[in-house]
N, C-alpha and C positions, 0 to 999 in steps of 0.2 A: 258783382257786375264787372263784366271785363273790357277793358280797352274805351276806358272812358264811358260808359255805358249809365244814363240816369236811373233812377227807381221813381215810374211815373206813376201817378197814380189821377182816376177820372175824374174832372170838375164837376160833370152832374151827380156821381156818387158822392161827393164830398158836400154839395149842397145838400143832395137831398140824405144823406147821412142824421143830421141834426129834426130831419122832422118829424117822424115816430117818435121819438120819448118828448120832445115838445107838446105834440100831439096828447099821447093817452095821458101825459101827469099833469097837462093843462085841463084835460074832459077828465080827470080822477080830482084834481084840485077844486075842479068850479063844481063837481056835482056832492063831493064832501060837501064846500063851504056854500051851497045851496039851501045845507041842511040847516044853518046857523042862522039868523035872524038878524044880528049884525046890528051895527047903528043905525042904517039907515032903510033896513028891512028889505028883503028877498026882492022884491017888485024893483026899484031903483036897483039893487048891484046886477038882476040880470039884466036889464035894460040898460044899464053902462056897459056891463060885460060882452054884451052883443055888439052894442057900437065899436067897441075899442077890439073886438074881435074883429070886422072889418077893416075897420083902420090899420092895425099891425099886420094883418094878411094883405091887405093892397100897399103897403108900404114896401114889407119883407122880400117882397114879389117883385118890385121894381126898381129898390137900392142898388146901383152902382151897374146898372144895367149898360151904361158905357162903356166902363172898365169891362167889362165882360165882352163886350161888342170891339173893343179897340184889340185887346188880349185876343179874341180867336180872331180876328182882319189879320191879326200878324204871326199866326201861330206856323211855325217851322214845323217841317213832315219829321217824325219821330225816327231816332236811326235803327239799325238794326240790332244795335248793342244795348238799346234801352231795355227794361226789364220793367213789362207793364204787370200793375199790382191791382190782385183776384178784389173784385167788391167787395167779402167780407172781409178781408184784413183793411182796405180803407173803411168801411164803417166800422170797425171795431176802434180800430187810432183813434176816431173823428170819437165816438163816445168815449172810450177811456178817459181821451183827455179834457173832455170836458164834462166827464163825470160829477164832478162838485159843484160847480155851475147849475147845474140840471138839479141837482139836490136841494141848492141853496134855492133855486126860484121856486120849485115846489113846496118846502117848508116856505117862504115867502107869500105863495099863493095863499094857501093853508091858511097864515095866521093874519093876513089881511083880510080874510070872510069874517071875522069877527066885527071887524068896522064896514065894508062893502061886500056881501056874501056874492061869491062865483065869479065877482069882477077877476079876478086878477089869473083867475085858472081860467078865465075865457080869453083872455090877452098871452096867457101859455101858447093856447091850443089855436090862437090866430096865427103866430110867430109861426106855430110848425104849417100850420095850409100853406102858409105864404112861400114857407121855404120849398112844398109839391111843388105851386104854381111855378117857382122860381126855376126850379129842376127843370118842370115840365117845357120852359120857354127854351131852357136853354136843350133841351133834349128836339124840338122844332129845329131850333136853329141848326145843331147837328145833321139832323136828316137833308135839311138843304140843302147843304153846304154838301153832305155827301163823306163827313170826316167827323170822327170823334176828339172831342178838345181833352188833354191831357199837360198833369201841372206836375213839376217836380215837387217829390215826396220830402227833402231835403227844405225845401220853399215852406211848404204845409206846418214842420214843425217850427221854423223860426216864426210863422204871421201866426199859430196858434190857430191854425187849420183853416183859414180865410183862402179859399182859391181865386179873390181877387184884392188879397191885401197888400200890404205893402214889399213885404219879401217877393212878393210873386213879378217875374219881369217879363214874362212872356210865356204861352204854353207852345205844347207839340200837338201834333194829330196825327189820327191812324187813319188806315179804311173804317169804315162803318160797320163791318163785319168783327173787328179787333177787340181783345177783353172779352169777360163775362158776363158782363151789363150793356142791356140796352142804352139805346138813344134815350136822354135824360135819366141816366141812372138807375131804373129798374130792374131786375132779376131779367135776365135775358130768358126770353120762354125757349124751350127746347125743343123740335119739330118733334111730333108721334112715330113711334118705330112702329114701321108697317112688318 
């Protein structure tokens, strides 16, 4: 990067980075331990698991929804020397580095179906909707606004990839057009070549 230049990388990609393996090892966890009978029998852990499925997805979805809201109110226009970073290599960072996290909760889910079967793979796989929904609001807000919100990559590794934790002091923004990913993070679709 020359002349001062950040390595940015997108806050709806970095959110919604973490909700697919949340997702399938939460719905791979709770339909394992569905099989298990547990202490307290199949009936009680899905009927927890459902509940606490909601709860973490409407939690997930609306934690720190300020800091998000104060962070792009102040977001500085990105210069030209920044060097915006391709969606796969932020989702890749964002799972590497919390690769054993993501392991330990699913072994976690796994051997609590023994005591509350599919509770805790259904509390997985709320965590990852929430973090869609999460994406999705802040991918709205984007379109509004007419600008894409962007967090230094340098930021990402010291808060342990929270693009509204504490390392993070402010982001940048592009046009709407900028990057590879759409507005809230998704795989930018590509027009049909006529």
């Amino acid at each position: 990067m020359a002349r001062g230049g950040q390595g940015l990388a997108r806050v709806a990609v970095v959110v919604r980075a973490g909700a697919a393996p949340l997702w399938w090892l939460g719905v791979l966890a709770a339909g394992i331990g569905a099989l298990v009978p547990g202490l307290t029998g199949r009936r009680i852990g899905v009927l927890a698991g459902a509940a606490l499925f909601l709860v973490a997805a409407a939690v997930v979805a609306t934690v720190r929804r300020k800091r998000y809201t104060a962070l792009a109110a102040s977001a500085a226009r990105a210069g030209k020397h920044d060097v915006l970073q391709d969606r796969a290599v932020t989702v890749r960072n964002w799972r590497r580095g919390h690769r054993w996290w993501l392991l330990l909760a699913f072994l976690a889910a796994l051997g609590s179906a023994f005591a509350v079967p599919a509770t805790a793979g259904m509390l997985m796989a709320g965590c990852g909707a929430g973090l869609w929904l999460k994406s999705g609001w802040i991918g709205r807000r984007e379109q509004a606004d007419g600008a894409l919100l962007w967090v230094r990559v340098d930021w990402l590794a010291r808060g342990n990839g929270r693009p509204a934790g504490k390392a993070v002091r402010a982001y940048r923004s592009t046009g709407i057009a900028a990057g590879d990913a759409a507005p809230g993070g998704a795989r930018r679709k590509t027009a049909a070549l006529v």
